[in-house]
ROVOSE-983575 format. One record per residue: x negated, y negated, z of N, C-alpha, C, CB in turn; residue in one letter. Coordinates in steps of 0.2 Angstrom, whole numbers, padded with zeros to 4 digits. Glycine has a CB too. Layout:
N
X|Y|Z|X|Y|Z|X|Y|Z|X|Y|Z|a
...
//
This chain:
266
-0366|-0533|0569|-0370|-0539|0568|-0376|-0540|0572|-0365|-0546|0569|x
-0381|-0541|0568|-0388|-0539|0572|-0390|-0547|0570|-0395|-0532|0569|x
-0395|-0549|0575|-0398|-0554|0573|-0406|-0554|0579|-0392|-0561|0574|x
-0412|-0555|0575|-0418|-0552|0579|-0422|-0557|0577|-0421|-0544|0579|x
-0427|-0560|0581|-0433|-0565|0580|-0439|-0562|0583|-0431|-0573|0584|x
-0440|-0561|0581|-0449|-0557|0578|-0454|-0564|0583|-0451|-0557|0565|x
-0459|-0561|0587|-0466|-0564|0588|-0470|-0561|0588|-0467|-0566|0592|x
-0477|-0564|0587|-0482|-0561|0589|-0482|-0555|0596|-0485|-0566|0591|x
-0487|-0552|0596|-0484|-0547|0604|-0485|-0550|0610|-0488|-0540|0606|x
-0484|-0549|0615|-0483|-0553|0621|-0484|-0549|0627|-0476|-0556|0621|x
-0490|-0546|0628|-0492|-0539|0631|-0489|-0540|0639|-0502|-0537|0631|x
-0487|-0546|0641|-0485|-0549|0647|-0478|-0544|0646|-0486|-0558|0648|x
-0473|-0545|0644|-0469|-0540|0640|-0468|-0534|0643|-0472|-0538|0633|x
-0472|-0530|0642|-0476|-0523|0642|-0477|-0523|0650|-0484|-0523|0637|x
-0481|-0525|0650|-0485|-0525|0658|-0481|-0525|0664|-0491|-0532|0660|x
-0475|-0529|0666|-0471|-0532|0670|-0464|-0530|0667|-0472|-0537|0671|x
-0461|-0530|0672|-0453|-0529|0671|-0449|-0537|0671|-0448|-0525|0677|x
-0445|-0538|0666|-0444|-0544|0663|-0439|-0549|0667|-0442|-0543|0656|x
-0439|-0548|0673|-0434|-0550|0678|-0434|-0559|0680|-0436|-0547|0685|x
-0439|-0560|0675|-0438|-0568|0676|-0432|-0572|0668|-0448|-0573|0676|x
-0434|-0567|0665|-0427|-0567|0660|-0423|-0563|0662|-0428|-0565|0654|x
-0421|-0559|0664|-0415|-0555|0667|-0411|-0561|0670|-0417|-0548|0674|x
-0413|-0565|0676|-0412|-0569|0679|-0406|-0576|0672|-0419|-0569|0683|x
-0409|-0577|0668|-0407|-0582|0664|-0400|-0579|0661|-0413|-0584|0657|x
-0401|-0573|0661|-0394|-0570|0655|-0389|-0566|0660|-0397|-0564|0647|x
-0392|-0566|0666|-0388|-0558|0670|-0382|-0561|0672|-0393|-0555|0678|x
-0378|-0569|0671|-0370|-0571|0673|-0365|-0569|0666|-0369|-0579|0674|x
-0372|-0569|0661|-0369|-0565|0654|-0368|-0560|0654|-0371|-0565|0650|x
-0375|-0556|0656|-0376|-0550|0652|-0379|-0546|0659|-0382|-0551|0644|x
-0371|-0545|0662|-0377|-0540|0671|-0380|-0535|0671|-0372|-0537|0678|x
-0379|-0529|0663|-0380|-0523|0665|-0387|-0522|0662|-0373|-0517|0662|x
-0389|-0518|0664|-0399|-0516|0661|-0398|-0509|0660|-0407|-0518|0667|x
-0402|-0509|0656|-0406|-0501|0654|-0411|-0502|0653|-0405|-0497|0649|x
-0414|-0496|0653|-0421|-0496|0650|-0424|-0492|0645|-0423|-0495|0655|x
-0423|-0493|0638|-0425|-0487|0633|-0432|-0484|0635|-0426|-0489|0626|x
-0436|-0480|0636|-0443|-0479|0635|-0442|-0473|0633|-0447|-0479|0640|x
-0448|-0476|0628|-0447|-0468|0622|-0450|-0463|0625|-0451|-0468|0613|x
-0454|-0461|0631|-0455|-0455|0634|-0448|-0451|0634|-0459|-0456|0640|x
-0444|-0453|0636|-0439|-0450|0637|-0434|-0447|0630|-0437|-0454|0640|x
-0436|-0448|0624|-0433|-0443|0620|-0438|-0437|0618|-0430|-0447|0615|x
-0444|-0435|0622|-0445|-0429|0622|-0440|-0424|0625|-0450|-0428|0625|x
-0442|-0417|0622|-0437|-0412|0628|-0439|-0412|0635|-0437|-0404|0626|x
-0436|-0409|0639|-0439|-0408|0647|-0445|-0405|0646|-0435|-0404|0652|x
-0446|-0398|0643|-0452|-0393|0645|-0459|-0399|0642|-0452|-0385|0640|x
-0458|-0403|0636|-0462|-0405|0633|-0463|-0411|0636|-0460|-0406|0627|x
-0460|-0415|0640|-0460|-0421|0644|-0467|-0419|0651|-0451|-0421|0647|x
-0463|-0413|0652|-0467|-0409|0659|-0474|-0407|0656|-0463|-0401|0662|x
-0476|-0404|0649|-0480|-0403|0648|-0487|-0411|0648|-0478|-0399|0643|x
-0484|-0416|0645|-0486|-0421|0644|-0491|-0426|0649|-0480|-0423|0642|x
-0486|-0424|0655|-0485|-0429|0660|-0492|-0427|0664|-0477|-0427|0664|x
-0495|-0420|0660|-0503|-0417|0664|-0508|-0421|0660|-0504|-0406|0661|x
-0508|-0424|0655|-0513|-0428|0653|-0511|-0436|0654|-0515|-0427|0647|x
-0516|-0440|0653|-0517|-0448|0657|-0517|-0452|0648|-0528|-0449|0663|x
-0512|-0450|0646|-0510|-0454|0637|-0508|-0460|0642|-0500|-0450|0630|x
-0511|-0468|0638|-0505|-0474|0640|-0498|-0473|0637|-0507|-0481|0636|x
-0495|-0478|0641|-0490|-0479|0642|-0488|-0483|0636|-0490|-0480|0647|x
-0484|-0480|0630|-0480|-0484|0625|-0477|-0489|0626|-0475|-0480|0622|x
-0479|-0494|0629|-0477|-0503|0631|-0474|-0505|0625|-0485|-0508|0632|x
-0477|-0505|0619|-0474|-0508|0613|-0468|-0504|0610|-0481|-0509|0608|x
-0465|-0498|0614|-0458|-0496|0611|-0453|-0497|0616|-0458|-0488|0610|x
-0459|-0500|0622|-0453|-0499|0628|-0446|-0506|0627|-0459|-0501|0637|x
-0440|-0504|0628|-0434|-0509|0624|-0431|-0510|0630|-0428|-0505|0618|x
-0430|-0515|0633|-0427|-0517|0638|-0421|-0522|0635|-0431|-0519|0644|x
-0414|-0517|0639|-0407|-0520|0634|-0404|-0523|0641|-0401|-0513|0629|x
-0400|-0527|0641|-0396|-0532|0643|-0389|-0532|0641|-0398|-0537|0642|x
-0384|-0527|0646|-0378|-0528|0642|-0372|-0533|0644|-0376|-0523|0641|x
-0367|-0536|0641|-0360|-0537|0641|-0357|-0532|0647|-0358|-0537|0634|x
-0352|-0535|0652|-0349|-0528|0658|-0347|-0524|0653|-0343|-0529|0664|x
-0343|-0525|0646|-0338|-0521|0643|-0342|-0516|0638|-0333|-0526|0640|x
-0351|-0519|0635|-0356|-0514|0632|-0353|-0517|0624|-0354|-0504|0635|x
-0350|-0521|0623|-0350|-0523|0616|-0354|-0529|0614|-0343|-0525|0615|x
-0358|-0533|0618|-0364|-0536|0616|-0371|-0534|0621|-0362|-0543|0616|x
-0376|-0533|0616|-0381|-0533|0620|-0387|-0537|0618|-0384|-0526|0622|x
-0392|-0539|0624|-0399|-0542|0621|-0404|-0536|0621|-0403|-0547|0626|x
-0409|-0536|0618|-0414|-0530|0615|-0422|-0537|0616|-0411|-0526|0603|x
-0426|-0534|0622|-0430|-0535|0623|-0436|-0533|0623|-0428|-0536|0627|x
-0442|-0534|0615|-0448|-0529|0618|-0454|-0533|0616|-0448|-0520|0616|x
-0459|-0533|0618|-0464|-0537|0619|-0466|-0540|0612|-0468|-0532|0622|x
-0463|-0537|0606|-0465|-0539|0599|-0457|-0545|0596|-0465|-0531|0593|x
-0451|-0543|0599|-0445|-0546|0597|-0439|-0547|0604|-0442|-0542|0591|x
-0436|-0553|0601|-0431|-0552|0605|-0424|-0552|0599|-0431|-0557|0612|x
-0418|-0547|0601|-0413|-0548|0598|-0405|-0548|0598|-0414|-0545|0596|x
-0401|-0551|0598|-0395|-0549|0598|-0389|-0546|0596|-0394|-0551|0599|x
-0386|-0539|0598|-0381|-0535|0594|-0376|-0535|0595|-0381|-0530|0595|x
-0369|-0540|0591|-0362|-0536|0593|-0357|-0532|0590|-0358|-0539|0593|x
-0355|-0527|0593|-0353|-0523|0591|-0346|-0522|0587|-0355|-0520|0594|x
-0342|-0529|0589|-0337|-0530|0586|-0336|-0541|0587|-0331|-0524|0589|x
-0338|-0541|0578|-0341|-0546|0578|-0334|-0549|0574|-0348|-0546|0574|x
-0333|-0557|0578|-0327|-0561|0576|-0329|-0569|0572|-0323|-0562|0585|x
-0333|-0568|0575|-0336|-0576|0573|-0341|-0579|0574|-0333|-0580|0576|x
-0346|-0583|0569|-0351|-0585|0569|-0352|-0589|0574|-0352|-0587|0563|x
-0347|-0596|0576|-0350|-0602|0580|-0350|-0596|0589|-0342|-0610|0579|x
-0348|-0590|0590|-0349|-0588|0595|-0354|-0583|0595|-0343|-0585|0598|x
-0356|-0580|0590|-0362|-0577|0591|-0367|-0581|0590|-0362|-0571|0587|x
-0368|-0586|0588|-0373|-0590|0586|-0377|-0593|0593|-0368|-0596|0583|x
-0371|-0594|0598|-0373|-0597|0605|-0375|-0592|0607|-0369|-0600|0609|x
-0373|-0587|0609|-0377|-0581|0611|-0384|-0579|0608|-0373|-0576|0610|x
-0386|-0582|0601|-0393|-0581|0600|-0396|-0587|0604|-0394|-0579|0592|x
-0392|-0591|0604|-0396|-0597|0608|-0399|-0595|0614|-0393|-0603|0609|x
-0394|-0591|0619|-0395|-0590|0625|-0401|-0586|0625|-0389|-0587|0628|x
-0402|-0579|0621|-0409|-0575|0620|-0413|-0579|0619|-0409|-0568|0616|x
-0414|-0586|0613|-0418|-0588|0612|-0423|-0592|0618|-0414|-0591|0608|x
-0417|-0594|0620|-0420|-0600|0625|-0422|-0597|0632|-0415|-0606|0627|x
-0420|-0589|0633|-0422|-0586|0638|-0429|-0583|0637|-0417|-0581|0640|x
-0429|-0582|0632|-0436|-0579|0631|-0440|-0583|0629|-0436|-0574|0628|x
-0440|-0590|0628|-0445|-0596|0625|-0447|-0599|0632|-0443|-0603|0619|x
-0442|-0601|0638|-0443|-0602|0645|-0448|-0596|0647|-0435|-0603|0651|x
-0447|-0590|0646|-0449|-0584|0649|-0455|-0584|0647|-0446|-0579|0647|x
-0456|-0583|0640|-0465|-0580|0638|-0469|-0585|0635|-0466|-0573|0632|x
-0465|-0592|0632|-0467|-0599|0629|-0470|-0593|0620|-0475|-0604|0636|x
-0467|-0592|0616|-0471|-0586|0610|-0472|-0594|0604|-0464|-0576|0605|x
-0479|-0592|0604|-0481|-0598|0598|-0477|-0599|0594|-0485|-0597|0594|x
-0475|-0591|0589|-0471|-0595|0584|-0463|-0590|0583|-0476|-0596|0576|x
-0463|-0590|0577|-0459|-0582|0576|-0460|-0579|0569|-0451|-0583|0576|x
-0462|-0574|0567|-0466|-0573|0563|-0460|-0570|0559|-0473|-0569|0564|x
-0455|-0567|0561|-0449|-0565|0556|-0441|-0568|0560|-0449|-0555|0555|x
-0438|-0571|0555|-0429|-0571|0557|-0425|-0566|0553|-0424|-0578|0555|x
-0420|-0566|0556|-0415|-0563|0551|-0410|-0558|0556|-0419|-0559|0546|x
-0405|-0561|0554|-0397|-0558|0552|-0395|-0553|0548|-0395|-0562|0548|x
-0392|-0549|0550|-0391|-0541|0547|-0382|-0541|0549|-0397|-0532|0553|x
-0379|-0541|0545|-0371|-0538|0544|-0370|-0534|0541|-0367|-0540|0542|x
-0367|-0528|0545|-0365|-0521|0542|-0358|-0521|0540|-0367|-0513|0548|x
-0354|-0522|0537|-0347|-0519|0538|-0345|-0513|0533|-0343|-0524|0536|x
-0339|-0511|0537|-0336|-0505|0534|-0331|-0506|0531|-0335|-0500|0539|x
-0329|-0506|0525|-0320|-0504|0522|-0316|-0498|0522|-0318|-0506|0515|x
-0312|-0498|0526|-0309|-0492|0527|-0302|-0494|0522|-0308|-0490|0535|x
-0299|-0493|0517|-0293|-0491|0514|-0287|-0490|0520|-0294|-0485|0511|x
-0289|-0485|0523|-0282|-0481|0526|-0281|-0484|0531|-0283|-0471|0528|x
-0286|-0488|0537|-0284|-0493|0541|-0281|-0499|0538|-0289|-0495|0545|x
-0283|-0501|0532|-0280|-0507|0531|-0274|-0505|0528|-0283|-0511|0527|x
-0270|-0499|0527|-0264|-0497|0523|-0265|-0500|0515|-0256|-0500|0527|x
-0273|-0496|0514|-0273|-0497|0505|-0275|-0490|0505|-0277|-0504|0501|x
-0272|-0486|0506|-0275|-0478|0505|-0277|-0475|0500|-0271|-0473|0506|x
-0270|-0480|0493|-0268|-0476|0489|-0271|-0480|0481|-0261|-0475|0491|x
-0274|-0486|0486|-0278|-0492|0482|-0285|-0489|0479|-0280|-0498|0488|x
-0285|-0488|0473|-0292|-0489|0469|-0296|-0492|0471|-0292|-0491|0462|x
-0305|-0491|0472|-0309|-0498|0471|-0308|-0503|0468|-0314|-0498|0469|x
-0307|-0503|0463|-0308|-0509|0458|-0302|-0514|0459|-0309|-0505|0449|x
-0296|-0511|0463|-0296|-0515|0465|-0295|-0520|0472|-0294|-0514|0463|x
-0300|-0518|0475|-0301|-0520|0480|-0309|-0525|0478|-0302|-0514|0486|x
-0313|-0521|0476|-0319|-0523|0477|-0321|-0526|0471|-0323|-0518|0478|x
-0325|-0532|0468|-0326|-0532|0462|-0330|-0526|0457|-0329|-0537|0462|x
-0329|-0527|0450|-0334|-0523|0446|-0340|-0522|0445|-0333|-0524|0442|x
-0340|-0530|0445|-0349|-0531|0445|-0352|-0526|0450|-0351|-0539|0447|x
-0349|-0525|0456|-0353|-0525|0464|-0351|-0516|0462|-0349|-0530|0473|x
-0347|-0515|0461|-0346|-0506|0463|-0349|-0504|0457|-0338|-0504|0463|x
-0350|-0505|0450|-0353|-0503|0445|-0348|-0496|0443|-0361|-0502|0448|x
-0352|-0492|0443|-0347|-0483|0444|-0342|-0484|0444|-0348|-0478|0451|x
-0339|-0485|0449|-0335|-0484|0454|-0329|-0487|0450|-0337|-0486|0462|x
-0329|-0492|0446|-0326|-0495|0443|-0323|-0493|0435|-0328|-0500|0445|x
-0328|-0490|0433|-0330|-0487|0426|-0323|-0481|0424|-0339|-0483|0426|x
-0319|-0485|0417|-0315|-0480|0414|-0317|-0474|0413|-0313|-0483|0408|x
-0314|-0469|0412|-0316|-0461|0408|-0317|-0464|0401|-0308|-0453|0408|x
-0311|-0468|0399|-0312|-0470|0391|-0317|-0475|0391|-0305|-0474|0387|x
-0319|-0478|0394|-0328|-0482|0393|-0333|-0476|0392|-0333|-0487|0401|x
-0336|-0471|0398|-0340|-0465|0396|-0337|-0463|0393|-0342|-0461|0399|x
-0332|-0461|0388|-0329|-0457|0381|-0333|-0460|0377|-0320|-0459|0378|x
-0332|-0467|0375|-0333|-0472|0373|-0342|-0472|0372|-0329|-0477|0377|x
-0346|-0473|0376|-0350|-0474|0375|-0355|-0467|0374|-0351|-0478|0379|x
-0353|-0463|0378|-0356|-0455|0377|-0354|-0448|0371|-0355|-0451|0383|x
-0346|-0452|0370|-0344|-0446|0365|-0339|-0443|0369|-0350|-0441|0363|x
-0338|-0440|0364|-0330|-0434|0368|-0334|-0427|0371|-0323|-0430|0362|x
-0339|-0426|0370|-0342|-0422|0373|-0341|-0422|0382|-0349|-0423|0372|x
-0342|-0430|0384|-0342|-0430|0389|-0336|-0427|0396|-0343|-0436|0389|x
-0329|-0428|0390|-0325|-0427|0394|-0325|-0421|0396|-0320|-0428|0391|x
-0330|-0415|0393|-0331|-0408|0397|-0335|-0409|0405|-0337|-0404|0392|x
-0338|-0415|0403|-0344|-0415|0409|-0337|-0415|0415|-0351|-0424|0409|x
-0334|-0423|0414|-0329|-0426|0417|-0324|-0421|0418|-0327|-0432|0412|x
-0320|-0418|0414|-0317|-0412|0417|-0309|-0416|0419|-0323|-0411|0424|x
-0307|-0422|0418|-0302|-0424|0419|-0300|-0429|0416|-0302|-0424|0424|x
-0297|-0429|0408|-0297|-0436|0405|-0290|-0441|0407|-0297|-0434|0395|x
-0287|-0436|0412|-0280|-0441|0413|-0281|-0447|0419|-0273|-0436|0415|x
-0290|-0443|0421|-0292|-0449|0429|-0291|-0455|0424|-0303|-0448|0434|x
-0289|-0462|0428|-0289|-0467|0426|-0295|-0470|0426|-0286|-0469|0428|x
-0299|-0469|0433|-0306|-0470|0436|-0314|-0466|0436|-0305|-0470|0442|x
-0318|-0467|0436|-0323|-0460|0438|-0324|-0463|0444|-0331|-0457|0434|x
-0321|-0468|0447|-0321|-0467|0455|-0319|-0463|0459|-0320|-0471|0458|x
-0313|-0462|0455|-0309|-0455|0459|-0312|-0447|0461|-0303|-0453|0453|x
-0317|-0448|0455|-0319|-0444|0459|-0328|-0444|0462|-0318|-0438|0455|x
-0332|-0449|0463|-0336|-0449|0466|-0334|-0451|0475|-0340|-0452|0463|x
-0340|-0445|0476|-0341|-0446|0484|-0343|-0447|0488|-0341|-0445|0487|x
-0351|-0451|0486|-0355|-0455|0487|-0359|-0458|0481|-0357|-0453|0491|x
-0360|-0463|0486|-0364|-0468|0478|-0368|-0473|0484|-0356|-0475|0471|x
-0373|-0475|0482|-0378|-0479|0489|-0381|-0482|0482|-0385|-0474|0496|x
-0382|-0490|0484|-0385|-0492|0479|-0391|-0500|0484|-0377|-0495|0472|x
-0395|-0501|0480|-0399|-0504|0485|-0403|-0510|0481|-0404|-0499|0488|x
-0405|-0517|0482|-0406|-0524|0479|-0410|-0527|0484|-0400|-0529|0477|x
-0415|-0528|0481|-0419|-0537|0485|-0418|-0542|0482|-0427|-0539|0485|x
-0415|-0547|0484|-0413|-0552|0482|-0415|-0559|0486|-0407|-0551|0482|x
-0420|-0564|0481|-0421|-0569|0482|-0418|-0575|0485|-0422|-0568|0479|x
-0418|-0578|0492|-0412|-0583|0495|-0418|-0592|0495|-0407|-0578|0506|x
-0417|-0593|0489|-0422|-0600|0486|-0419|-0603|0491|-0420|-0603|0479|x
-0414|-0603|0496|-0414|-0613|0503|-0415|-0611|0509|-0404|-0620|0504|x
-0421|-0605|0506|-0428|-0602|0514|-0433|-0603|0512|-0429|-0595|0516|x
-0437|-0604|0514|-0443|-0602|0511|-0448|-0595|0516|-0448|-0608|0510|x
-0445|-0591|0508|-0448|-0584|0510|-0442|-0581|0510|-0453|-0583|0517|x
-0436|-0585|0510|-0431|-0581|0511|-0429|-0573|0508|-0427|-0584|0509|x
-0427|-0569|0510|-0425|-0563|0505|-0416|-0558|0508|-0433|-0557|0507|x
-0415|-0557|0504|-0409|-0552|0506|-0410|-0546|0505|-0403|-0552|0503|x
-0411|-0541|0509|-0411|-0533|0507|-0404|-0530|0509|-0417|-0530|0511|x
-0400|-0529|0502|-0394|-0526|0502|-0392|-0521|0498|-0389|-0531|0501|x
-0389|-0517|0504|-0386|-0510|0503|-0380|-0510|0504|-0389|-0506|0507|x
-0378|-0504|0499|-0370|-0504|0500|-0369|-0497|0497|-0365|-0511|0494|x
-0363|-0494|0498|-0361|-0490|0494|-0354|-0487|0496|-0366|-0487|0493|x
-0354|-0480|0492|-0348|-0475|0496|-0348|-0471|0502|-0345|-0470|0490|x
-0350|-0468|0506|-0348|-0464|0511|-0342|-0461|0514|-0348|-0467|0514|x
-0345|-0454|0516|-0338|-0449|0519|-0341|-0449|0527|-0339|-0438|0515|x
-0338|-0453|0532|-0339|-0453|0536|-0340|-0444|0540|-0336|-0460|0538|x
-0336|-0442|0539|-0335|-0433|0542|-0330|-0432|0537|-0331|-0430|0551|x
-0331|-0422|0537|-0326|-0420|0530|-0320|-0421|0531|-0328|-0413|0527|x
-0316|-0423|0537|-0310|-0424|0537|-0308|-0430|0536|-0308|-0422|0541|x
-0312|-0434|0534|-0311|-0442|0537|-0310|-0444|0527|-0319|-0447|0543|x
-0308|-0451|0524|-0309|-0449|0517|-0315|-0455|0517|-0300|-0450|0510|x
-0316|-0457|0510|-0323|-0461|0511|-0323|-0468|0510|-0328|-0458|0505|x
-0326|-0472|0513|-0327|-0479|0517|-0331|-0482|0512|-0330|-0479|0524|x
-0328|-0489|0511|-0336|-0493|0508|-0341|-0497|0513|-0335|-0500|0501|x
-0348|-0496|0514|-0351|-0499|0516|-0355|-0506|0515|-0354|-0497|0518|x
-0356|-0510|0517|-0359|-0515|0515|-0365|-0519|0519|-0353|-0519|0515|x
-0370|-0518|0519|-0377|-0518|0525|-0381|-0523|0520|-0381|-0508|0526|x
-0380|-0531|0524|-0384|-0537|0522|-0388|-0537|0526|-0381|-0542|0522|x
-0395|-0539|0525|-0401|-0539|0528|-0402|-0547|0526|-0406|-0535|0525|x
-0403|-0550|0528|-0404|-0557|0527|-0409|-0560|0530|-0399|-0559|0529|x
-0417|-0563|0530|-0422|-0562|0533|-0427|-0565|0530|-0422|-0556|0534|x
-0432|-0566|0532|-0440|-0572|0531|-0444|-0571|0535|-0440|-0580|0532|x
-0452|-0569|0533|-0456|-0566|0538|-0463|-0573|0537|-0458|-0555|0535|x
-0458|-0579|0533|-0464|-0585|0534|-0463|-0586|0541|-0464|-0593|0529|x
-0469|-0589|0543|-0471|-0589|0549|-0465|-0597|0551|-0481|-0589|0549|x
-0461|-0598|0556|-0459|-0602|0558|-0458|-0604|0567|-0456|-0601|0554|x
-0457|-0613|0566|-0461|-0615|0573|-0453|-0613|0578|-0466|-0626|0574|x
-0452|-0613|0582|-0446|-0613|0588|-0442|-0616|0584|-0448|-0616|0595|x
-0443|-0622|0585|-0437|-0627|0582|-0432|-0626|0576|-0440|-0635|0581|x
-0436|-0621|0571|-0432|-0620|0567|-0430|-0616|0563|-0433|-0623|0564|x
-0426|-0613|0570|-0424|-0605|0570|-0416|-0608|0567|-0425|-0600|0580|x
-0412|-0612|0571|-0406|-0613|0570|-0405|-0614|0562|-0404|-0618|0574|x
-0408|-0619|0560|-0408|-0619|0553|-0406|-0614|0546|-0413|-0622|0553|x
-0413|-0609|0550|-0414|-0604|0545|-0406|-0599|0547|-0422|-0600|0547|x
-0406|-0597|0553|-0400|-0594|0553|-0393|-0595|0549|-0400|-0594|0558|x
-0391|-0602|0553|-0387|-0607|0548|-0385|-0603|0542|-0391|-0613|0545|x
-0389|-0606|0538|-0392|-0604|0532|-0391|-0598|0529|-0397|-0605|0532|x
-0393|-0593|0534|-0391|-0586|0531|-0383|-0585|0532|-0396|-0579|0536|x
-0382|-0587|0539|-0376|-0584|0540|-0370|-0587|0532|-0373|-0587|0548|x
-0372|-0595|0530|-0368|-0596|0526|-0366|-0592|0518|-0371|-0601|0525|x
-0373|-0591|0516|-0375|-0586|0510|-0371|-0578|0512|-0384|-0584|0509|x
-0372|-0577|0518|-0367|-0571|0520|-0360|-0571|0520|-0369|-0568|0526|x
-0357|-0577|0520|-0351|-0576|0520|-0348|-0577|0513|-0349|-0580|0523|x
-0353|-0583|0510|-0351|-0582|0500|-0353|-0576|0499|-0357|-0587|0494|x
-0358|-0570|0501|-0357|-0564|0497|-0352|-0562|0499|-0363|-0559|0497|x
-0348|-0560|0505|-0342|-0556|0506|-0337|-0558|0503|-0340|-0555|0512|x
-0336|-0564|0502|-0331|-0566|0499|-0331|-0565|0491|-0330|-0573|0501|x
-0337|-0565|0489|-0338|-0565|0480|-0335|-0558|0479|-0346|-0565|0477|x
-0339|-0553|0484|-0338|-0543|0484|-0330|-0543|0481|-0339|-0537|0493|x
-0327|-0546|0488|-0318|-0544|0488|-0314|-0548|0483|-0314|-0546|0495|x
-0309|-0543|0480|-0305|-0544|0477|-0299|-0549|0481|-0304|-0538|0476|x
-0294|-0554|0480|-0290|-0557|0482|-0285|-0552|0485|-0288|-0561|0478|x
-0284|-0545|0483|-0279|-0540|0485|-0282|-0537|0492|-0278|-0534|0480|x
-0288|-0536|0492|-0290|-0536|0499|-0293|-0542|0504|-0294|-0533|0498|x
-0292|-0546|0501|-0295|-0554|0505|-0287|-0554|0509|-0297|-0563|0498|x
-0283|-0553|0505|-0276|-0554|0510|-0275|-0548|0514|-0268|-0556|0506|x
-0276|-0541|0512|-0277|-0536|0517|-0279|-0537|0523|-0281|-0533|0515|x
-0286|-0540|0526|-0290|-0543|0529|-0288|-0549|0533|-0294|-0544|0526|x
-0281|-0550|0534|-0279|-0557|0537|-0281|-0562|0538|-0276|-0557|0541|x
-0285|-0565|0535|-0291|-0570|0538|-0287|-0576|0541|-0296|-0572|0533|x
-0288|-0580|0548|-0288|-0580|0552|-0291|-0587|0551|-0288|-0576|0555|x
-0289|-0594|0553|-0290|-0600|0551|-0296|-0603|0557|-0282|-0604|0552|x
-0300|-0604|0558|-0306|-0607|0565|-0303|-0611|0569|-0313|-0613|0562|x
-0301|-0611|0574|-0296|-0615|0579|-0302|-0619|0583|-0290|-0609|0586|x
//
């Protein structure tokens, strides 16, 4: 779960190290790093580098802020600030924590406006963790959403001819999901109670390594790059997070909705 609010740039950023916001989040977030992209040169190439007077890549430089335990961090750089968890439980708790980056870095740099929001949820379905190993897509996932993955051998009979079954190779499969091994499928999708709103959603099949079997992904982008003032960041988020939850729920089937134990808001 990513969530990142875009400004104008803020070269103050760049220039200085950001210790008057360290200071706002550091009872949360004690640990620091420092990404700077010099550093994913190789050494010899580093050393060769280091003989000429190039500026210094300010605008890559990422100063992160982490949780002691490294499962939540803040992502700090002179264009955005963002927040990442890495094992995400709940909206009304991550929510406060974008407040916290929020308000640390509006005390901090005061940024006019925000020129992009947006909310990103990745999830993964693993079958074999949830003890449905032996579970088809279709029925886990709706039809509509898997497409393929869901499609009889007797529909492509059906619509191509019995030719096909040479292609196919196996008329007793029940599925032709049985035998694809990846599938990536990709949509922009309009979100009308934003303005400017947009979803950029990705999903598909995956072999995480060849020993591992293959996983569905599900990668929501959820986002608006109209220009908006401070105050009405929460709204918009809101908002996305709601639409994100109606889509996960529409994807899954009720055979995996109870897979999933879902768990009542205390």
């Amino acid at each position: 779960m990513i969530c990142q609010l875009r400004f104008p740039t803020i070269l103050e950023i760049g220039a200085t190290e950001p210790a008057a916001f360290q200071k706002k989040i550091r009872s949360i977030y004690p640990l620091y790093q420092r990404d700077d992209p010099s550093t994913v040169f190789p050494k010899k190439l580093a050393r060769f580098l280091e003989g000429f007077s190039f500026p210094r890549t300010a605008e890559l430089l990422t100063h992160k802020f982490l949780t002691e335990d490294g499962q939540r961090f803040i992502s700090l750089t002179q264009e955005f600030v963002a927040v990442t968890e890495k094992q995400y439980r709940r909206w009304e708790d991550f929510r406060q924590q974008v407040y916290v980056a929020k308000e640390a870095v509006e005390e901090s740099y005061q940024p006019a406006f925000y020129s992009r929001i947006g909310i990103r949820y990745q999830d993964v379905i693993d079958k074999t963790k949830l003890g449905l190993g032996s579970e088809p897509w279709i029925s886990l996932i709706r039809a509509e959403f898997i497409g393929v993955l869901g499609a009889s051998v007797a529909e492509f009979i059906g619509v191509l001819g019995a030719s096909v079954a040479e292609f196919i190779g196996v008329l007793e499969a029940s599925v032709i999901g049985d035998h694809v091994q990846q599938m990536r499928v990709e949509h922009l999708i309009q979100i009308n109670e934003v303005q400017g709103g947009l979803l950029h959603l990705r999903h598909g099949l995956i072999k995480p390594s060849p020993e591992r079997p293959e996983v569905y992904f599900i990668d929501a982008d959820f986002f608006t790059e109209q220009r908006e003032a401070t105050q009405h960041v929460a709204t918009v988020l809101d908002t996305f997070n709601r639409f994100s939850g109606y889509l996960f729920r529409w994807v899954i089937t009720e055979r995996l909705a109870a897979a999933l134990i879902p768990q009542p808001i205390q």
